[in-house]
C-alpha positions in Angstrom: -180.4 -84.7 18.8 -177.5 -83.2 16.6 -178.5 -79.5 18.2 -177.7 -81.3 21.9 -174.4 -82.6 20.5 -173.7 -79.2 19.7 -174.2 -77.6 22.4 -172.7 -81.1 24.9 -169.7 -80.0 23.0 -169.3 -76.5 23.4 -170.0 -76.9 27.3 -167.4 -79.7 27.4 -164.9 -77.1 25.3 -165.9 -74.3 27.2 -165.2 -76.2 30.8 -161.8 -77.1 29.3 -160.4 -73.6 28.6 -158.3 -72.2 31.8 -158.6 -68.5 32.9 -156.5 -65.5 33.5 -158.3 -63.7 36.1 -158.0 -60.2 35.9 -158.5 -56.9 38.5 -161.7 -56.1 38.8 -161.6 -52.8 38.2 -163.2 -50.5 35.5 -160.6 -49.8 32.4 -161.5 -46.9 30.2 -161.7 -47.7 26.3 -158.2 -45.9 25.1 -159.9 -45.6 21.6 -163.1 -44.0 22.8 -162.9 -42.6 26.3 -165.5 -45.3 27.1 -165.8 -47.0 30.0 -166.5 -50.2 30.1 -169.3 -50.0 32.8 -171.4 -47.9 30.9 -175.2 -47.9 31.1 -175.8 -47.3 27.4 -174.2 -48.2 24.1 -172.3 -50.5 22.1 -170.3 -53.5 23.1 -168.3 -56.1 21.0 -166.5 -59.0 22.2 -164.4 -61.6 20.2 -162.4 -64.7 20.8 -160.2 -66.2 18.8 -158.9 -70.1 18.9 -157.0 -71.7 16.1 -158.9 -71.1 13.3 -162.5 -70.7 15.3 -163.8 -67.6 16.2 -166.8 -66.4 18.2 -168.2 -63.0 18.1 -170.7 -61.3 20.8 -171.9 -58.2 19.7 -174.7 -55.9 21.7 -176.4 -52.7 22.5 -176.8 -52.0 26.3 -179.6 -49.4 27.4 -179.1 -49.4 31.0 -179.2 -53.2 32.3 -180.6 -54.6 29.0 -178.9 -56.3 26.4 -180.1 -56.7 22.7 -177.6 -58.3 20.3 -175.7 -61.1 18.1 -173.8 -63.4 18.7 -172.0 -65.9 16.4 -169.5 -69.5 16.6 -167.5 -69.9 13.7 -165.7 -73.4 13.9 -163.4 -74.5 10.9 -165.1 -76.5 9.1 -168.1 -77.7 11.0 -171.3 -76.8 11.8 -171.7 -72.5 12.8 -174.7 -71.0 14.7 -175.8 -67.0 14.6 -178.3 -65.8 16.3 -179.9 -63.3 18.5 -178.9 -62.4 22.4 -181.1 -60.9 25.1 -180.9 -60.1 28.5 -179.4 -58.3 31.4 -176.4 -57.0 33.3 -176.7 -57.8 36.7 -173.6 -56.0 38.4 -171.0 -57.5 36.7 -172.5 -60.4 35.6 -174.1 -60.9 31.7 -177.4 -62.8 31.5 -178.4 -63.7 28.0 -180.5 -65.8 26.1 -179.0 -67.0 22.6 -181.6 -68.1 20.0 -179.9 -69.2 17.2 -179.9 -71.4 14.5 -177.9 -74.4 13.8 -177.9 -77.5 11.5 -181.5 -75.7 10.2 -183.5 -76.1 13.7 -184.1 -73.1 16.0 -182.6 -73.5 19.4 -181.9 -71.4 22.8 -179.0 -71.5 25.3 -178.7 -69.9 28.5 -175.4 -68.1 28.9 -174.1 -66.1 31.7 -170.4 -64.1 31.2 -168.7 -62.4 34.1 -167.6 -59.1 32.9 -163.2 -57.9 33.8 -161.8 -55.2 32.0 -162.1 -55.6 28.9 -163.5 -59.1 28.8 -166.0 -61.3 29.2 -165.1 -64.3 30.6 -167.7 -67.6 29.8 -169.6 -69.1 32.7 -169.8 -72.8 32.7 -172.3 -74.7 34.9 -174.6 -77.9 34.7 -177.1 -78.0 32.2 -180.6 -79.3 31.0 -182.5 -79.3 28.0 -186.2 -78.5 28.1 -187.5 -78.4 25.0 -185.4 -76.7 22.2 -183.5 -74.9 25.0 -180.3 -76.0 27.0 -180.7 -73.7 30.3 -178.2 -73.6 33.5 -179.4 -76.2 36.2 -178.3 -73.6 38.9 -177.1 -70.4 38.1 -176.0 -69.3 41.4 -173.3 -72.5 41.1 -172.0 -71.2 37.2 -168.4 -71.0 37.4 -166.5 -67.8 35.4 -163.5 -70.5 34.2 -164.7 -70.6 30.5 -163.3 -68.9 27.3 -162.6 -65.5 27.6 -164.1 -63.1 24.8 -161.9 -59.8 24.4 -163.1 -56.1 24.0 -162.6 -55.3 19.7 -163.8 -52.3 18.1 -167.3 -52.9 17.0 -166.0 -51.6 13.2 -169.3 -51.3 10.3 -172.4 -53.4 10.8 
């Protein structure tokens, strides 16, 4: 019951967060030379609000995703897991099995990549099992938090 609560809450807080939208173009990575469209490589995202923070981290091999990802609130109740899944155009389509408040749990998350962002889909949701998955995903709207393009640093 405490896992739904969770994740009731982060839905709630992600549908309250406005967006900037952004030019959908491709921006090369100053740093590396990188584009962000590539097929293959490293990507980490991170957002920063107050004193929470939530990190999405992954390896892309063509249109599949493996990786971490990671919500940090001050002082309550984190979850880290694992990410998997698959750009479709522009459009991220994970699964996030993590673990919070000691039970295993999964969440169906779709981001909308711009620039060098990801912006959080939000949508209805229902839980089957141990897993809160999009009612529709052809309805998720990209109006949720916006993660930001960081250097991925030592793992």
């Amino acid at each position: 019951m405490k896992t739904f609560v969770i994740i009731a809450c982060c839905t709630f807080l992600f549908s309250c967060k406005n967006s900037n939208t952004a030019k959908n173009e491709s921006k090369s990575d100053t740093a590396t030379g990188n584009s962000t469209t590539e097929k293959a490589g490293k990507a980490c995202f991170q957002l920063a609000l107050n004193r929470d923070t939530f990190d999405l981290r992954y390896t892309r091999n063509n249109d599949t995703i493996n990786g971490t990802m990671r919500f940090n609130y001050f002082e309550k109740d984190k979850s880290a897991g694992t990410i998997h899944g698959i750009f479709s155009g522009d459009t991220l389509k994970l699964f996030y099995d993590f673990q919070s408040e000691g039970k295993s749990s999964v969440r169906q998350i779709y981001f909308k990549q711009e620039e060098e962002q990801l912006i959080m889909g939000t949508g209805d949701e229902y839980t089957k099992g141990d897993s809160a998955l999009l009612k529709d995903p052809l309805k998720v709207q990209f109006n949720g938090m916006i993660y930001k393009k960081t250097g991925c640093g030592k793992e």
